[in-house]
N, C-alpha and C positions, 0 to 999 in steps of 0.2 A: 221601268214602269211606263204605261202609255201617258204618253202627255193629254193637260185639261183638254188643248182646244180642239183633239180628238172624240176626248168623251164625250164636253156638248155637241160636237157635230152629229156626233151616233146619236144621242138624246134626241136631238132634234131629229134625225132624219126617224126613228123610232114615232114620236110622237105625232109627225106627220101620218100615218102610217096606221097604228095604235086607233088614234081618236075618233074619225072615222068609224072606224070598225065597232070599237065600244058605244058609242052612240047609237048605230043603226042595229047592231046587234047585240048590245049588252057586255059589261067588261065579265060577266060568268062564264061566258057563252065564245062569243069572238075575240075579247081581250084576250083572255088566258089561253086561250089555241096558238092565239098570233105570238104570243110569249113564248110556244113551246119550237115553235120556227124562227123566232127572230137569235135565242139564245145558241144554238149549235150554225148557224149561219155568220152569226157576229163573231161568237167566241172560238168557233173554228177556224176562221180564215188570220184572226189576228194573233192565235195561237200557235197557227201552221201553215202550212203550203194551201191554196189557194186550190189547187185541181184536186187533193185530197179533201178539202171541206168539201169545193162539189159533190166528190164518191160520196161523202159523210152525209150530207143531206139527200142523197139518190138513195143511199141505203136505208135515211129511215124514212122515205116518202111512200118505197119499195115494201118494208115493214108494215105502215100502214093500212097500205093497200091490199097484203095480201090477209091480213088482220080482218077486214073488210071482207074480203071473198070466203074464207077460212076461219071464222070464231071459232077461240077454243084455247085450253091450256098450251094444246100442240104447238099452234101456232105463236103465240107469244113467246114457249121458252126456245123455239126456233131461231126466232128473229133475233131475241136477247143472245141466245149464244153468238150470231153472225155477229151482232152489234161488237160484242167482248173480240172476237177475233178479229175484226178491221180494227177496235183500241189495240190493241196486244201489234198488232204488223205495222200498224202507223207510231208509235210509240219505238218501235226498235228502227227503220227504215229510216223515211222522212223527218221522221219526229213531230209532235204534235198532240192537240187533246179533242182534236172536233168529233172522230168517232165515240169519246167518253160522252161530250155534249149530246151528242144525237142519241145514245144511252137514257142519259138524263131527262131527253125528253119524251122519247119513246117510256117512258118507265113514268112517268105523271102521264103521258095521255092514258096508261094503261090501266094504271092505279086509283088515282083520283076518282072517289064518284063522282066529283060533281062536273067533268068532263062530257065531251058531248060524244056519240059513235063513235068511229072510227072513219067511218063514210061523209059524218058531216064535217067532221073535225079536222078531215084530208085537206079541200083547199083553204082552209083558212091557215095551216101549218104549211101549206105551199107558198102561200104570200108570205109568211114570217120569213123561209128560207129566201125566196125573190127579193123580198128587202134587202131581209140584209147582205146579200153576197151584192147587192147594185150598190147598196150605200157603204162598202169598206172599197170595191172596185173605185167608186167614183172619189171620193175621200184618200184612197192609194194609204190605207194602212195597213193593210194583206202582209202579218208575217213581222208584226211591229212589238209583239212580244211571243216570239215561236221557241217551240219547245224543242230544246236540241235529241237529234236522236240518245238512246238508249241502245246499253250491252242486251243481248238474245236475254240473258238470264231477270234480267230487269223487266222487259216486256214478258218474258214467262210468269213472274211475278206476277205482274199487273193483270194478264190475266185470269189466274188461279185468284186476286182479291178478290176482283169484281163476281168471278163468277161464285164461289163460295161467300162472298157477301151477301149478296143478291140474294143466293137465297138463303141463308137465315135470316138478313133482313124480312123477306116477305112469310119464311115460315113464324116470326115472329110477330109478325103483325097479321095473321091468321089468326095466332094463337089467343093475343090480348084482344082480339074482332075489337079495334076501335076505327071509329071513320075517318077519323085522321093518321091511323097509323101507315099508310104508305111515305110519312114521313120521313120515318126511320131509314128506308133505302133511300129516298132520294138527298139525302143529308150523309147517307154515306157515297154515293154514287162520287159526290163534290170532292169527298176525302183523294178519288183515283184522278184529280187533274193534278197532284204532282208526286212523284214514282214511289211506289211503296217500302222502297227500302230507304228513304229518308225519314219514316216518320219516325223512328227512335230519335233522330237529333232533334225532329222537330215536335215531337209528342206534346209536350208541355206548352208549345203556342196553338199547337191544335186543336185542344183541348179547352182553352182560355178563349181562342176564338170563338170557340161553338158557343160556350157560357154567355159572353159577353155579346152575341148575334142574337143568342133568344132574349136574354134580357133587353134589347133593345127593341125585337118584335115585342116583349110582352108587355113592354111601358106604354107601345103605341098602340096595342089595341085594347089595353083598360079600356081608351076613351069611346070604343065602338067606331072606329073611322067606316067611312063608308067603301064599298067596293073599288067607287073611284079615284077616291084614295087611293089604298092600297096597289093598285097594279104599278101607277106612277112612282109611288115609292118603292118597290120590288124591281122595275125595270131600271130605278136610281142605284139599288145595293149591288146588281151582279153588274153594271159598267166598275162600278165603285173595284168589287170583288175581281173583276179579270185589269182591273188597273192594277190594281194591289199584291196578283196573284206571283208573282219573280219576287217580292218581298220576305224575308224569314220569318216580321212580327208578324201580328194574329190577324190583323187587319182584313184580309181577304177571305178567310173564312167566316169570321164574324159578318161581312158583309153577303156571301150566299150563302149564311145559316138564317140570317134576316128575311134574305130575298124568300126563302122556302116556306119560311113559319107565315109569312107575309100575305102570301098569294093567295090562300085561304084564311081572314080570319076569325078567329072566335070570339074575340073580346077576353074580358077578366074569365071566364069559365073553363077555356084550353090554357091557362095558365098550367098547372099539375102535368099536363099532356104532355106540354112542347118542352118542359124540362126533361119528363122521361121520354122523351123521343129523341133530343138531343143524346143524354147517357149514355143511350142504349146505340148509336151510329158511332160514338165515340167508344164504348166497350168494345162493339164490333168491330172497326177497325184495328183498334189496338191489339186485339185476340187474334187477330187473323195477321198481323204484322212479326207480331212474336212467333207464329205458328209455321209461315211461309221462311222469316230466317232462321228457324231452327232444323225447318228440313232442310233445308241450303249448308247450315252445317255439317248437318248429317252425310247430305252428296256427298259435301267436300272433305269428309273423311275417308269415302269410298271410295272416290274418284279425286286424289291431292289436285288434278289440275283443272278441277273447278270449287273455284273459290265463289264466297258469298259475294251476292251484287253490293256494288259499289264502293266495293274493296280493291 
C-alpha cells in the first residue's frame, strides 16, 4: 500500500492545482475536467512505468482531440477500442493500469452531461495530466505500487471485459435514458484495474465494496453538500482507493465507488439511482467474468495446452 506521507503530498500538490481552477472557473466546469487528467496522470505513473503513463496520457489527449475535429459515434467507439488495446498490451508487457485510467476518463468526459466539449475540456485535462506526471516525478513515487505484468491469455481477458462491458454498460444506460446512468460503465470501468480472472476469489469483497462506497456517497449527500464539497472529497476517496488498491479487503473499491457517485451529486433524490447503478456494474462484471472463464474452459478443452488464466 502507498504510504500516508505520499498521499498528502499528492493532496497537496492536487489541491494546489485544483483550487485555482475551481475558483476562476467553477468546480462543474474546470474542477471536474482537471479530475479527469489529474486521475490517469497519478494513478498511472504510480501503478506502472512512468514512459507508459506518458503513452497513456498522449493517447487520451490524442482521443480527445480528435473527438474534437471528428464528433460522432465513429469516432468515440474508435478511440475507446485504441484505449482497451493499449490496457490489453500494457497489462501483458510492462504491466500496469494507466491505459484502464485514461479509459476511465475518456469514458466521463464522454459520457457525462454535465461535461464541457471536448475542445474546451482539452486543456484543462492537459493541466490535470501536467500536474500530475510533475508531482509523482518530483515526489519520486513513479511505480510505488505497479502492476506486475500478466499471461497473453489474462490481458486477452482483460480486453474482451472492457470491451464487452462497455458496451452493455452503455447499451444499458441508453435503454433506462437516465442522466446519471453513465455511471454504470464508469463503476465498472474501476472493476478492470485488477485482472479479471481474480474476481471469482475476490467476488464477495467486490461486491461489499461497491455496497458499502454508495452507502457512504449516499449518507453524504442526504445533507445536499455543496459542489465544493464534493470534488475535495472525491479527489480524497480515489488517493484513498489507489492506496488501498494491492489490498484483498473491499476497502479500495468502496473508496472509487464513492469517488464516482461523488462527483456528481444529487442529494436524497439519486438515492434509488446510485444503488441500481451500483447492482447493475456489479451484475455486469460478474456476468461477463463467469462468461470470459468458461470460454477459457471451453479453449482448453480444445486446445489441452491452454489452460484457463491464472491457473
Amino acid at each position: 500500500m502507498l504510504p500516508w506521507r505520499i498521499l498528502l503530498a499528492v493532496l497537496g500538490a492536487w489541491a494546489l492545482l485544483v483550487a485555482p481552477i475551481v475558483i476562476f472557473f467553477g468546480p462543474a466546469f474546470g474542477g471536474v475536467t482537471l479530475v479527469v487528467g489529474l486521475i490517469p496522470a497519478f494513478g498511472g505513473h504510480v501503478l506502472g512505468q512512468r514512459r507508459v503513463a506518458y503513452l497513456a496520457a498522449g493517447a487520451l489527449l490524442a482521443a480527445i482531440a480528435a473527438l474534437s475535429l471528428a464528433p460522432g459515434p465513429l469516432t468515440i467507439w474508435a478511440c475507446t477500442l485504441a484505449l482497451i488495446g493499449g490496457a490489453a498490451w500494457e497489462a501483458w508487457r510492462p504491466g500496469g493500469r494507466a491505459f484502464v485510467l485514461a479509459l476511465y476518463g475518456w469514458s466521463a468526459l464522454v459520457l457525462a452531461p454535465t461535461m464541457p466539449t471536448p475542445l474546451e475540456a482539452l486543456p484543462f485535462v492537459a493541466a490535470g495530466l501536467l500536474w500530475g506526471a510533475l508531482a509523482t516525478a518530483l515526489f519520486r513515487f513513479a511505480g510505488q505500487a505497479a502492476q506486475p505484468p500478466v499471461e497473453g491469455q489474462v490481458a486477452v481477458s482483460l480486453a474482451l471485459f472492457l470491451l464487452a462491458g462497455i458496451f452493455v454498460s452503455a447499451q444499458i444506460t441508453a435503454w433506462i435514458d437516465e442522466k446519471y446512468g453513465y455511471w454504470v460503465v464508469l463503476l465498472f470501468i474501476l472493476r478492470a484495474l485488477s485482472p479479471p480472472h481474480q474476481s471469482h476469489r475476490h467476488a464477495v469483497s467486490y461486491a461489499l465494496g461497491a455496497v458499502l462506497g454508495s452507502g457512504c456517497a449516499m449518507l453524504l449527500t442526504w445533507f445536499h453538500p455543496a459542489a465544493s464539497v464534493t470534488l475535495p472529497l472525491t479527489l480524497l476517496m480515489v488517493v484513498l482507493g489507489l492506496r488501498y488498491l494491492p489490498h484483498p479487503a473491499p476497502w479500495s473499491t468502496a473508496a472509487f465507488t464513492s469517488a464516482v457517485l461523488l462527483i456528481n451529486a444529487l442529494g436524497s433524490d439519486g438515492i434509488l439511482w446510485r444503488i441500481e447503478a451500483v447492482l447493475l456494474a456489479v451484475a455486469i462484471a460478474m456476468g461477463l467474468v463467469s462468461a470470459i472463464a468458461l470460454g477459457w474452459r471451453l479453449v482448453g478443452r480444445i486446445n489441452p495446452g491452454l489452460s484457463p488464466p491464472g491457473r
